[in-house]
C-alpha angles and dihedrals in degrees: 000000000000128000119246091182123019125238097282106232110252124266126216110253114251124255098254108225134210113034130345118261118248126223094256102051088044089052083047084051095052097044099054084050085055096062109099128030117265083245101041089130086063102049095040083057088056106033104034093039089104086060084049098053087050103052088047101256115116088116096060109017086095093053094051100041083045086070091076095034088063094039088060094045090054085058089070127097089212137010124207115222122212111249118273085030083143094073089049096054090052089048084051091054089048094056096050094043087040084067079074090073105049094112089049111104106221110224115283091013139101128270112263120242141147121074090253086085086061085046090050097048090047087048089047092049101045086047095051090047095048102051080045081061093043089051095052092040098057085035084062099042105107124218094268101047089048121004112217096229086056085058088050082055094053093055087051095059094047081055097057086046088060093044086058087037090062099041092056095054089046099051097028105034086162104061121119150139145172112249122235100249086072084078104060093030102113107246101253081054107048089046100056098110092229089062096026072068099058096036088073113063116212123182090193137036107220102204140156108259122123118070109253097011118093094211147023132195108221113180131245113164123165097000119067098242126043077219092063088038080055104058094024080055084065108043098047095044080056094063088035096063091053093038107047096011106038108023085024117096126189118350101002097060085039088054087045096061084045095057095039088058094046094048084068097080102055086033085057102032084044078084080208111146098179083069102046096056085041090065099039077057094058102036087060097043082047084052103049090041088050083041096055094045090047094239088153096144088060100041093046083056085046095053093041091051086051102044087053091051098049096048082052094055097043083052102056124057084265081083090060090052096045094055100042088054089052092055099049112056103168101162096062100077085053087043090053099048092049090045097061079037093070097036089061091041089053091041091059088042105026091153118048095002105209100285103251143031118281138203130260127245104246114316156307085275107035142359084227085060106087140130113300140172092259089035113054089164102033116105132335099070118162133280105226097020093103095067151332102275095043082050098058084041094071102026098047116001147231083323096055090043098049098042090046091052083039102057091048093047089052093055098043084057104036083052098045103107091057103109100170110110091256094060088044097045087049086048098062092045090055081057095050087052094052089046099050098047088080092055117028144027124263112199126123114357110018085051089047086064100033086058096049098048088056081052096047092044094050091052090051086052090049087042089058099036087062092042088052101046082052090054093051091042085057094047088051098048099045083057095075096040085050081052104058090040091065088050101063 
């Protein structure tokens, strides 16, 4: 690990004036203190992100539990950084100095105007900086302050959350509703459309997807987008499984298999691709990392968990489903032409990019094709809104793309020889991550836990590398005793 801060050398304490405080007030004193956990931000973020979702803030609920995070951090007389933090910090100074080339027009889009593109990137920078914070601030916790295996758990909530989510935009597609923070949003603020978005809270996505059938409800509780409660879905469900499942006994792991069954429905009915391939990925990298270190007796228990599941979802109508969705994919043809999009936008601007999404000329059919008054969907849909990676093509160029891949794949190899399940079970995320970058978004959510999970994997490093030089301290110190004991 490297040091961001060096150990601060230590200060005399100050001479305390007036009267000298008794045992009891300083007990008062202690207790109030005592009050709150040392990581209450965190676990207001997790457990309290329903009510969140609901009030309309899941875009800046980050930023504003990230204040006492960093005050926190700015406590410590050190804080540790993640491996390959060097390629973050570079992707944090892009998307500041990207904010230069907002008036540019990008080639084949139109010209930017409006004052919403200078809300979006402040909203973009005070977000990236926030989940940095977030990352730094779970990656100093200790042990005591925040066990690893309670932050598994919070995941796990979240999970559940998801689970119900799911189940109430399947069932209620209908459902929304405006939050409450529309009405005390100042007017140039609550119209901007990226907000006007948020502001209405929506538990289901109703789209055209399906051939034959005019909609579709695709769930998105408690997440904006079903796209985002898709890839959230797998990387909590990731966490889900080690927290409740592996390092879970009696009825939390039973209630773990139950959850994990009951997850299939919304996953399936979901129709999201993206997340069904996503976890195909990680149960096989979970397979060939179980396979090298001969654990036969747990994947066999694995593949036979899968190939059930799957028998019971080929079976249902969920089968049907499954299968349909597979055959129409009528969003491919839009994808592929966003996606060559943001490569030419990032090959004129390869530096700094031009600092937001923009949006097309016309459409994937025709440059004649564009919104109308009769044709709210039809054209100009937005460079960078298909994916990650397309989006830090065109926001900040080759440079943001490369440093934010960069900084993942790092990770992945610099944490490769954990093979606790921890380790294994952060692997896979940093996959997904990888994965997901070339078909959704990540802010703010999916980063949040991509970022958390790097924290929570280089704790676990740090956790083994100090059980293994005790190890080694114990091993020296039993030599000379062996020693003696020979003598006499």
């Amino acid at each position: 690990m490297k040091t961001l801060v060096p150990l601060q050398p230590s200060r005399p304490e100050p001479v305390p004036s007036g009267p000298v405080p008794t045992e009891a007030s300083v007990g008062a004193r202690a207790a109030g203190r005592r009050r709150l956990p040392t990581a209450w931000p965190l676990i207001a973020l997790f457990v309290l992100y329903p009510v969140w979702w609901a009030l309309g803030l899941p875009s800046f609920i980050f930023a504003i539990l990230a204040v006492p995070m960093a005050f926190q951090l700015r406590r410590r007389d050190r804080i540790r950084v993640p491996p390959g933090f060097g390629f973050w910090l570079i992707l944090l100074a892009w998307v500041v100095l990207s904010g230069l080339m907002l008036d540019v027009t990008a080639p084949n889009t139109l010209a930017p105007n409006g004052f919403g593109r200078y809300i979006g990137w402040g909203i973009r920078v005070m977000n990236y900086t926030a989940l940095t914070v977030t990352m730094l601030y779970v990656l100093n916790l200790s042990e005591k302050e925040l066990p690893r295996i309670r932050m598994l758990r919070l995941f796990g909530f979240l999970a559940v959350v998801t689970v119900i989510g799911g189940y109430v935009g399947a069932l209620m597609p209908d459902l929304k509703f405006t939050a409450p923070l529309n009405y005390i949003l100042p007017d140039v603020v609550a119209k901007e459309p990226f907000v006007n978005r948020l502001m209405h809270v929506e538990v289901a996505q109703v789209q055209e997807v399906l051939e034959g059938e005019a909609s579709s409800p695709r769930p998105a509780a408690p997440f904006e987008y079903t796209n985002t409660w898709g890839e959230n879905m797998g990387i909590l469900l990731i966490w889900f499984l080690v927290g409740w499942v592996v390092y879970g006994r009696g009825w939390r792991r039973l209630g773990g298999y139950l959850m994990v069954a009951a997850a299939i429905f919304p996953i399936v009915f979901s129709l999201n691709r993206g997340l069904w391939i996503g976890l195909v990925i990680a149960a096989v990298y979970v397979a060939l990392r179980l396979a090298l270190r001969g654990r036969i007796a747990v994947l066999a228990g694995m593949a036979l968990a899968t190939a059930l599941a799957g028998v019971l979802v080929l079976a249902s109508p969920l089968g049907g489903l499954l299968d349909e969705r597979m055959q129409n994919g009528h969003s491919d043809e839009i994808r592929a032409t966003l996606s060559s999009g943001a490569v030419e936008a990032a090959n004129h601007s390869p530096v700094l990019g031009y600092g937001a999404n923009r949006a097309l000329i016309g459409s994937n059919r025709s440059i004649a094709i564009g919104k109308s008054a009769d044709c709210q969907q039809c054209g100009n849909r937005e460079l960078g809104s298909n994916g990650q990676v397309w989006n830090l093509l065109v926001g900040q160029g080759w440079v943001g793309a490369f440093c934010y891949s960069a900084f993942f794949l790092w990770c992945l190899w610099r944490f490769r020889r954990d093979h606790t399940p921890i380790g294994i079970a952060g692997s896979a995320v940093l996959i997904l991550m990888l994965f997901f970058q070339f078909l959704y978004g990540a802010l703010n959510t999916t980063l949040a836990y991509g970022l958390i999970s790097v924290a929570v994997l280089a704790r676990n490093d740090q956790y083994l590398r100090t059980m293994r030089r005790e190890a080694l301290a114990a091993v020296a110190s039993a030599v000379p005793t062996n020693r003696r004991e020979r003598t006499r």
